[in-house]
C-alpha positions as CSV (number, residue, x, y, z in Angstrom):
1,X,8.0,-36.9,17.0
2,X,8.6,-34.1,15.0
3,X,12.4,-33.4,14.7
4,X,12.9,-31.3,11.2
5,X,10.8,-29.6,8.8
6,X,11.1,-28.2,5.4
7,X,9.5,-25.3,3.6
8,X,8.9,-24.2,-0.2
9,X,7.4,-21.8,-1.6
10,X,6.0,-22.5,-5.5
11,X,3.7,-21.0,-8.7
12,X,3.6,-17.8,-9.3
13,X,4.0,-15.0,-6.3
14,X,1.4,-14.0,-4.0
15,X,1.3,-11.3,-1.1
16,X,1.5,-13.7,1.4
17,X,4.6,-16.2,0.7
18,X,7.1,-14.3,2.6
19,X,4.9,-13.6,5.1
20,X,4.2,-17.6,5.4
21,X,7.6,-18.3,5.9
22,X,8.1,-15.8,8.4
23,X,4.7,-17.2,10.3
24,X,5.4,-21.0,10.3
25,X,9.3,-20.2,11.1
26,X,7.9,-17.9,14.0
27,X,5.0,-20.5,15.1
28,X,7.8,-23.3,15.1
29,X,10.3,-21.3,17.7
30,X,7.0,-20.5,19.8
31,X,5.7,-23.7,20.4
32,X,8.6,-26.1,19.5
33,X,11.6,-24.3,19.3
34,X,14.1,-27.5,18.9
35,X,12.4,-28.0,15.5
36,X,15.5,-28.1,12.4
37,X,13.8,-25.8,9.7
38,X,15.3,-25.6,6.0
39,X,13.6,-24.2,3.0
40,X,13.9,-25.7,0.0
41,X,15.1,-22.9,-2.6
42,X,13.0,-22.1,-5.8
43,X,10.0,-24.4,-4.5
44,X,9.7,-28.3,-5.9
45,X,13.2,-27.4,-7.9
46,X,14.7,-27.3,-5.0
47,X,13.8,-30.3,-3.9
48,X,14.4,-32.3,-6.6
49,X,17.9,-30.8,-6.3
50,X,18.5,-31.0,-3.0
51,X,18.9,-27.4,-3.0
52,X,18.2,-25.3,1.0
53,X,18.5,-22.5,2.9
54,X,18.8,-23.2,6.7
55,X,17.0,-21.2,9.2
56,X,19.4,-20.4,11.8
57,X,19.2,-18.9,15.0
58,X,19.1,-15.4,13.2
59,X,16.7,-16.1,10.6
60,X,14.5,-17.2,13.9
61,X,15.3,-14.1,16.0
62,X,14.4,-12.1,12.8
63,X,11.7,-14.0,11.2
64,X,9.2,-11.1,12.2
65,X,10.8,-9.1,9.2
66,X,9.9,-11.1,6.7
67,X,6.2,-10.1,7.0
68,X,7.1,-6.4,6.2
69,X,8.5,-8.1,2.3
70,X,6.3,-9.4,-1.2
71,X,7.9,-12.4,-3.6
72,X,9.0,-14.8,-2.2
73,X,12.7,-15.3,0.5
74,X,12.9,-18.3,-0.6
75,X,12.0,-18.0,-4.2
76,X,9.5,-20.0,-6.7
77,X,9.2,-22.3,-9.7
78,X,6.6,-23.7,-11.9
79,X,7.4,-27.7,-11.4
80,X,4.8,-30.5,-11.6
81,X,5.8,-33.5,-10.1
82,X,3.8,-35.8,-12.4
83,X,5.3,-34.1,-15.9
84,X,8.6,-36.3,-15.7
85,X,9.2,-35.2,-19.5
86,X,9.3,-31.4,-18.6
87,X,11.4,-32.3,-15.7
88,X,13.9,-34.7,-17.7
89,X,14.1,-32.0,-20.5
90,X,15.3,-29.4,-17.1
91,X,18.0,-31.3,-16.2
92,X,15.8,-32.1,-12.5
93,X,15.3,-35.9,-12.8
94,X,17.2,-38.4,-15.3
95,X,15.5,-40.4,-17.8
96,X,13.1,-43.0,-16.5
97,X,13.1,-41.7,-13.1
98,X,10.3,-41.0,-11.0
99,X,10.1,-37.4,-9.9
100,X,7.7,-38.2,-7.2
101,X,9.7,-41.2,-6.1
102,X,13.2,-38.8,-6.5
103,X,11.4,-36.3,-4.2
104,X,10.6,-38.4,-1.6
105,X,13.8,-40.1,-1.5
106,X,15.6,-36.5,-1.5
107,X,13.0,-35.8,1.9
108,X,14.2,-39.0,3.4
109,X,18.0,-38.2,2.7
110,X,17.0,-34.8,4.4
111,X,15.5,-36.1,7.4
112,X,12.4,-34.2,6.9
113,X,10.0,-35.2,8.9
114,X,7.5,-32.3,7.6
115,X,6.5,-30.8,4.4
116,X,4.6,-27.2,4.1
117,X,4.0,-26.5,0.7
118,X,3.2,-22.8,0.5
119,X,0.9,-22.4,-3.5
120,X,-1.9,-22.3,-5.4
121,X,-4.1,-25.3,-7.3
122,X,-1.5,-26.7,-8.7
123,X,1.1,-26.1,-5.7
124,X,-1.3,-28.3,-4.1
125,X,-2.5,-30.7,-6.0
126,X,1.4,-31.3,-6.6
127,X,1.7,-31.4,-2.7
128,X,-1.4,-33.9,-2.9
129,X,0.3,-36.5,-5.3
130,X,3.6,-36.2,-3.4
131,X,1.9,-37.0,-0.7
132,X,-0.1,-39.5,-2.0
133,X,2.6,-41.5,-3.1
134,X,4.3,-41.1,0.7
135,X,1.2,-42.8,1.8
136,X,1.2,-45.5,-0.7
137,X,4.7,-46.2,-0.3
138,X,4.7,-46.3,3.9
139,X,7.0,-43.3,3.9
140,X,6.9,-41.6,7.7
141,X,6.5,-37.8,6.8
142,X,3.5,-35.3,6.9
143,X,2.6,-32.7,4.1
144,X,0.6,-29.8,5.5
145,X,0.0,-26.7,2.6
146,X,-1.0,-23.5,2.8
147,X,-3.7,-21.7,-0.1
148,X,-1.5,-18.9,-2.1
149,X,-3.3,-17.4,-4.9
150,X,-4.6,-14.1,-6.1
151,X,-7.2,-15.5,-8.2
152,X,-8.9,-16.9,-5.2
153,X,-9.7,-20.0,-7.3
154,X,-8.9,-22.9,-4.8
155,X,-12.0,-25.4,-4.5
156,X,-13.2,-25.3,-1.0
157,X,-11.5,-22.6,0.2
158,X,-13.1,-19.2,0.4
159,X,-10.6,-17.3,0.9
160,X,-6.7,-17.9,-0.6
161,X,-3.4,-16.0,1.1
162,X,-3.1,-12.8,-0.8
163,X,-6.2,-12.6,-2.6
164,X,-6.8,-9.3,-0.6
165,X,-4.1,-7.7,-0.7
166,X,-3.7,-8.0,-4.6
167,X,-7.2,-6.3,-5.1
168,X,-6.0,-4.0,-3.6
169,X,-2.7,-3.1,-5.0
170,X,-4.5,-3.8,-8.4
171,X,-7.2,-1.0,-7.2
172,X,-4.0,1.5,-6.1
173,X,-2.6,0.5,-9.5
174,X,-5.5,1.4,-12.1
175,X,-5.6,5.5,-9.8
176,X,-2.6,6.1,-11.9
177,X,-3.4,4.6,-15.5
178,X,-6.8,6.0,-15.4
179,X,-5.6,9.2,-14.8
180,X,-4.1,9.1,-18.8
181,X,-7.6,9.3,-19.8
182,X,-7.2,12.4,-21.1
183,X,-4.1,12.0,-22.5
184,X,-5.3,12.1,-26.1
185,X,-9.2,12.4,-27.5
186,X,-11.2,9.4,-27.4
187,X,-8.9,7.4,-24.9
188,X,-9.1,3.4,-24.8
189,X,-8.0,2.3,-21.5
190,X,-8.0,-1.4,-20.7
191,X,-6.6,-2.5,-17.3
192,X,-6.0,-6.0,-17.5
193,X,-6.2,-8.2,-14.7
194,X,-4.4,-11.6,-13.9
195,X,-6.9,-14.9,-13.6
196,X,-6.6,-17.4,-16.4
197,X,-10.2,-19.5,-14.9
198,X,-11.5,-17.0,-12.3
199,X,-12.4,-13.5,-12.7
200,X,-12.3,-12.9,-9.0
201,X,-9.5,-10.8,-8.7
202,X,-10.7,-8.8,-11.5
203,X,-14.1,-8.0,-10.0
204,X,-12.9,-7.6,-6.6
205,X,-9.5,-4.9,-8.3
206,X,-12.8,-2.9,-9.6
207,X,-14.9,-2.9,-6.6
208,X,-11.8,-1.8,-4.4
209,X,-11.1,0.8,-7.2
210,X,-14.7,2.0,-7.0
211,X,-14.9,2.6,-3.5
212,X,-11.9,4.7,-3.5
213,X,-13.7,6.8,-6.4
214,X,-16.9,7.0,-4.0
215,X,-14.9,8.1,-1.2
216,X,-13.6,10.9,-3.4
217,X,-15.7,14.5,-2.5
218,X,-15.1,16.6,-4.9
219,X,-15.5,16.8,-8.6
220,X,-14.6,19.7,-10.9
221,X,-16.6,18.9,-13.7
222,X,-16.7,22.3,-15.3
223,X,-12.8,21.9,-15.8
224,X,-12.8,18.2,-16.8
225,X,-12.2,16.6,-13.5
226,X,-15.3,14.1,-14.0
227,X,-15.9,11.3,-11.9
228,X,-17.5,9.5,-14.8
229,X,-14.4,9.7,-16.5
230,X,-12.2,8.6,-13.9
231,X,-14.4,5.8,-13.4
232,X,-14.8,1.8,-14.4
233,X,-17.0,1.7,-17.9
234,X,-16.3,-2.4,-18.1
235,X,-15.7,-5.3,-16.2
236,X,-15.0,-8.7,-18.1
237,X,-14.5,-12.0,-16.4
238,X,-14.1,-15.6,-17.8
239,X,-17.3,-16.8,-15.9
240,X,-19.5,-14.1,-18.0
241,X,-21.1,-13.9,-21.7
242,X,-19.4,-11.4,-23.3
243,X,-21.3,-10.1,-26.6
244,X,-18.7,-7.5,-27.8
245,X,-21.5,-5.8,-30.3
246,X,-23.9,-5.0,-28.1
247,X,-21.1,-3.5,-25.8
248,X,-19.3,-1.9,-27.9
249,X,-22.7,-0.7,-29.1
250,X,-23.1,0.6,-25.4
251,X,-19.2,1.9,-25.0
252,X,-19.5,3.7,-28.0
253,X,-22.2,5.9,-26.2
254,X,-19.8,6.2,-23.3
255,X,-17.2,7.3,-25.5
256,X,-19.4,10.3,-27.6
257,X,-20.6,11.0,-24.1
258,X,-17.2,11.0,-21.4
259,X,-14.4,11.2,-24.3
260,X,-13.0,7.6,-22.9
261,X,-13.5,4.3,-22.2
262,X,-12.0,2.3,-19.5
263,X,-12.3,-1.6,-19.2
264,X,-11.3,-4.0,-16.2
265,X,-10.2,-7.3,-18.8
266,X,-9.5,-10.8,-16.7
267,X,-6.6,-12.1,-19.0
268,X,-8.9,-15.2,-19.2
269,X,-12.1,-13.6,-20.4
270,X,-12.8,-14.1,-23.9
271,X,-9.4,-16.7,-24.3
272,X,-11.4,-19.0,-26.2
273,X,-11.7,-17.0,-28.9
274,X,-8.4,-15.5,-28.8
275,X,-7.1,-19.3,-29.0
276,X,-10.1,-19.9,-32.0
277,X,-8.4,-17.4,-33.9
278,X,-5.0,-18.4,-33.0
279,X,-5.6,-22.2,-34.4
280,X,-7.6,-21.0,-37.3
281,X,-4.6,-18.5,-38.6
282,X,-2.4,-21.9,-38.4
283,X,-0.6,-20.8,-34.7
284,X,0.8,-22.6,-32.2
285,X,-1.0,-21.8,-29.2
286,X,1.8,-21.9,-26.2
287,X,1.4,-24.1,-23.2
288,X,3.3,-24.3,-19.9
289,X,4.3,-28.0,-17.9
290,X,0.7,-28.0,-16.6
291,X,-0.6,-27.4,-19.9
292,X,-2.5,-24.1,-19.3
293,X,-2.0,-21.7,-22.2
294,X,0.6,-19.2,-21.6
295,X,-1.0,-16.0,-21.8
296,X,2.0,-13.8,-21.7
297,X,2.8,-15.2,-25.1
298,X,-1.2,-14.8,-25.9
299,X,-1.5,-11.2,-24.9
300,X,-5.1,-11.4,-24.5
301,X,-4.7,-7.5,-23.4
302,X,-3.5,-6.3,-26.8
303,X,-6.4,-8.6,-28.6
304,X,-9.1,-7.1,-26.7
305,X,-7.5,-3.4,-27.0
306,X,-7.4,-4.3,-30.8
307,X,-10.8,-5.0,-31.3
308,X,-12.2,-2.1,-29.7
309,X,-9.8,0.2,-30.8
310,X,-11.8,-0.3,-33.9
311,X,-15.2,-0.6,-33.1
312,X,-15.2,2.3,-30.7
313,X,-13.3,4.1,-33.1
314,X,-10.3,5.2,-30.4
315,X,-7.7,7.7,-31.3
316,X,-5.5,6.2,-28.7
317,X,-5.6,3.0,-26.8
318,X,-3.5,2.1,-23.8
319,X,-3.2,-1.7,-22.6
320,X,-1.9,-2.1,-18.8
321,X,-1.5,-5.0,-16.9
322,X,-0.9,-4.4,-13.0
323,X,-0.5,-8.6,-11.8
324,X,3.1,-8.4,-11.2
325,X,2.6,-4.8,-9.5
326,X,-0.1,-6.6,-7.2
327,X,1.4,-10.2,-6.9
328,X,4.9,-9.2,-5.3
329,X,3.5,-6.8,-2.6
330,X,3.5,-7.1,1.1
331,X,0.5,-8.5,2.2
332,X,-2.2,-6.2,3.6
333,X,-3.2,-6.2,7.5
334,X,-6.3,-8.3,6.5
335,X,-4.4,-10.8,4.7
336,X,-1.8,-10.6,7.8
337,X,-4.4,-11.6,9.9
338,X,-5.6,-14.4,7.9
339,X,-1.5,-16.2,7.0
340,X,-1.4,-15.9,11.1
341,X,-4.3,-18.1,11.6
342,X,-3.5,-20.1,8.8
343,X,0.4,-21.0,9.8
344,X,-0.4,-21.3,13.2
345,X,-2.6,-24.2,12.4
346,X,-0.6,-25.5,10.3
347,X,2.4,-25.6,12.4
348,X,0.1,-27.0,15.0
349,X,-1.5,-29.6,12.7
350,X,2.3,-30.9,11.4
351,X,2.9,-31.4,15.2
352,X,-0.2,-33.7,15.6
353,X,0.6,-35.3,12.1
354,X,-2.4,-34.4,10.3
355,X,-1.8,-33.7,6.9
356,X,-3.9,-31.3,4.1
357,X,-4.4,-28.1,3.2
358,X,-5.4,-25.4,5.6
359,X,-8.1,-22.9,5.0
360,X,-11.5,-22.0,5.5
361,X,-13.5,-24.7,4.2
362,X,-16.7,-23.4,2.2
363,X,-18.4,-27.1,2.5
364,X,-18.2,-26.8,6.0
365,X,-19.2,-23.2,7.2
366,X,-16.4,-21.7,6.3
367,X,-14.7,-22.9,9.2
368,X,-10.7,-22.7,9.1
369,X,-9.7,-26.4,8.9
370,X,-7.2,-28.8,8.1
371,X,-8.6,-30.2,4.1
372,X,-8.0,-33.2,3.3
373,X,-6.0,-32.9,-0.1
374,X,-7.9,-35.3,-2.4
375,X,-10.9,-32.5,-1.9
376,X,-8.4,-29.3,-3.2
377,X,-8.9,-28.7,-7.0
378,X,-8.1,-25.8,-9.0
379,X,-10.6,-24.2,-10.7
380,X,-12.9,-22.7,-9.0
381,X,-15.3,-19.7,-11.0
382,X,-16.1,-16.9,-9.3
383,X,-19.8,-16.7,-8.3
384,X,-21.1,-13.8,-10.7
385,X,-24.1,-13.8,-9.0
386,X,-22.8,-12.3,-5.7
387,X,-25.5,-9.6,-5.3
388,X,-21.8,-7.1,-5.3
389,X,-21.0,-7.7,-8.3
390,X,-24.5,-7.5,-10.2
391,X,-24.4,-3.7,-8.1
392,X,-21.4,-3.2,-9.7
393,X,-22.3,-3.9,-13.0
394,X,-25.8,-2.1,-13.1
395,X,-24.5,0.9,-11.9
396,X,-21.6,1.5,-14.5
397,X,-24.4,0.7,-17.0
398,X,-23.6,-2.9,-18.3
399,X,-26.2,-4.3,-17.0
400,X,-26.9,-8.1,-15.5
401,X,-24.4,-10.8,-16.2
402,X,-25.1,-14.0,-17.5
403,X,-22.9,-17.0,-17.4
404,X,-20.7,-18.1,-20.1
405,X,-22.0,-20.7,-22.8
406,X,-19.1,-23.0,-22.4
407,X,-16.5,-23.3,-19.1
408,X,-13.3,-21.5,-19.4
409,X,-9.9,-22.9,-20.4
410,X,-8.2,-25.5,-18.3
């Protein structure tokens, strides 16, 4: 029987992690209302340090609000369970101690009978060796997650918590930093976009962006309101060849043609050469605890606005990046929709004791289901072949994509 359950939040934000905790905290006082709740604060941090909020009576009366919020309540933090060194060097676990073991000792002490992990890939697959090593070492308690990520990149779920919503914000973003296109003569825009493997996000930002310029009815030309100046010149994701000759062979026509140029950049599209160049020049390419390259400290913005600064011969060049505009927002009523379905199953799958990951399941019909964790992996590319995006492509001129020679950074 279920008699106490914890909550975290972890990664980086999503517009759907308040709204999760307000849903599962809601769920719980619906259908078992003598349920204990705490939330662990600043994700697997917190529960290393035995670190919580409680949910009181109030936070239950007034859980409803929490859907109206982005970030996180209950905040976030980049920890991997299985990196003991990082986690030594943080002052989280002492020397020759085993987070996982240190974790689920600290859920014992608790009297936690259920875990909901709110993330992305590696929210989860954290979530998957915790629980993992519950299973292996006969401890009583249930870990049920929930898919957070913008970059939609969680293998087999088709759709992650906040995916949506962050198109859109992104979309909402780019009105305003494409109208500087004619801020100066021969105007470089490049809107970069967050996803380090997947260039979903960035795709879907453009294609949100692009229906609001379609839905726009009238253009004064004649005085240099242009819709082919407000509009998307170039979309690069990870997944796609990029041959920067031939486009900024094309571009430069654009430019002569328009007077600016403006590019939708996935921060992961092109990284290998960025971290080429990087290693060849002698550099220390920075890493985080999960060893992805940090790309903050990379700028692959700045490269990319560098290198056609000069080959489209720009008189001014303006890099924006709108993923922490679009990660902390309020979820979207589509998204709204989908963290409702999503916590109420997994509030009713922790009361059956069914552990995994819930979300719609691409192997299987794309049926909302309870996923077994061993099958969630990070990862996954976004399908360039989506007749969508070739639309998209062919009709701002850059024709057909074709798939990258070598898989993106890991």
């Amino acid at each position: 029987m279920v008699k106490k359950v914890a909550l975290l939040t972890a990664g980086g934000f999503a517009p759907c992690l308040s709204s999760a905790v307000g849903g599962l905290i809601e769920r719980y006082t619906e259908v078992a209302p003598d349920v204990e709740i705490i939330a662990y604060k600043h994700g697997y941090q917190g529960l290393l340090k035995g670190d919580y909020f409680t949910v009181t009576p109030a936070v239950r009366e007034n859980a409803a609000v929490l859907h109206q919020y982005g970030g996180s309540p209950i905040g976030n933090s980049r920890v991997k369970l299985t990196n003991a060194a990082d986690l030594v060097k943080r002052g989280l676990v002492k020397e020759g101690e085993d987070p996982l073991k240190v974790a689920a000792d600290r859920l014992v002490a608790d009297g936690v009978d259920v875990l909901h992990t709110i993330g992305g890939d590696d929210t989860n697959t954290t979530a998957a060796d915790l629980a993992a090593y519950l299973h292996e070492n006969d401890y009583e308690l249930t870990v049920v997650g929930l898919p957070k990520t913008i970059d939609n990149d969680v293998i087999p779920i088709k759709q992650s918590l906040g995916a949506w919503t962050a198109a859109e914000q992104g979309a909402g973003f780019a009105r305003n930093i494409i109208g500087e296109h004619n801020s100066g003569s021969r105007m470089l825009i490049i809107h970069e976009v967050m996803g380090r493997n997947c260039g979903w996000l960035t795709a879907a930002t453009a294609q949100k962006y692009r229906e609001w310029l379609d839905s726009v009815e009238t253009w004064i030309p004649e005085i240099g309101l242009s819709k082919d100046a407000w509009d998307v010149h170039a979309v690069y994701v990870p997944e796609a060849e990029l041959d920067l000759g031939a486009e900024a062979e094309r571009l430069n026509k654009v430019m002569d043609e328009v007077g600016n140029v403006t590019i939708f950049l996935s921060e992961g599209a092109g990284l290998e050469s960025i971290i080429a160049e990087m290693e060849k020049a002698g550099e220390e390419v920075p890493r985080d605890p999960f060893g992805h390259v940090k790309l903050d400290k990379v700028n692959p913005g700045k490269w990319f606005g560098d290198q056609f600064a000069k080959l489209l011969k720009a008189e001014k060049v303006m890099v924006q990046k709108s993923g922490y505009y679009s990660r902390a927002a309020a979820a979207n009523d589509a998204d709204l929709a989908l963290i409702k379905q999503c916590t109420d199953l997994a509030v009713d799958s922790a009361l059956a004791g069914k552990p995994g990951v819930v979300g719609q399941d691409e192997e299987a019909g794309d049926v909302l289901s309870v996923i077994d964790f061993p099958r969630i992996k990070g990862g996954k590319p976004f399908d360039i072949n989506q007749e969508w995006f070739g639309q998209m492509l062919e009709t701002i001129g850059q024709g057909a994509p074709k798939p990258v020679a070598h898989a993106p950074e890991h």
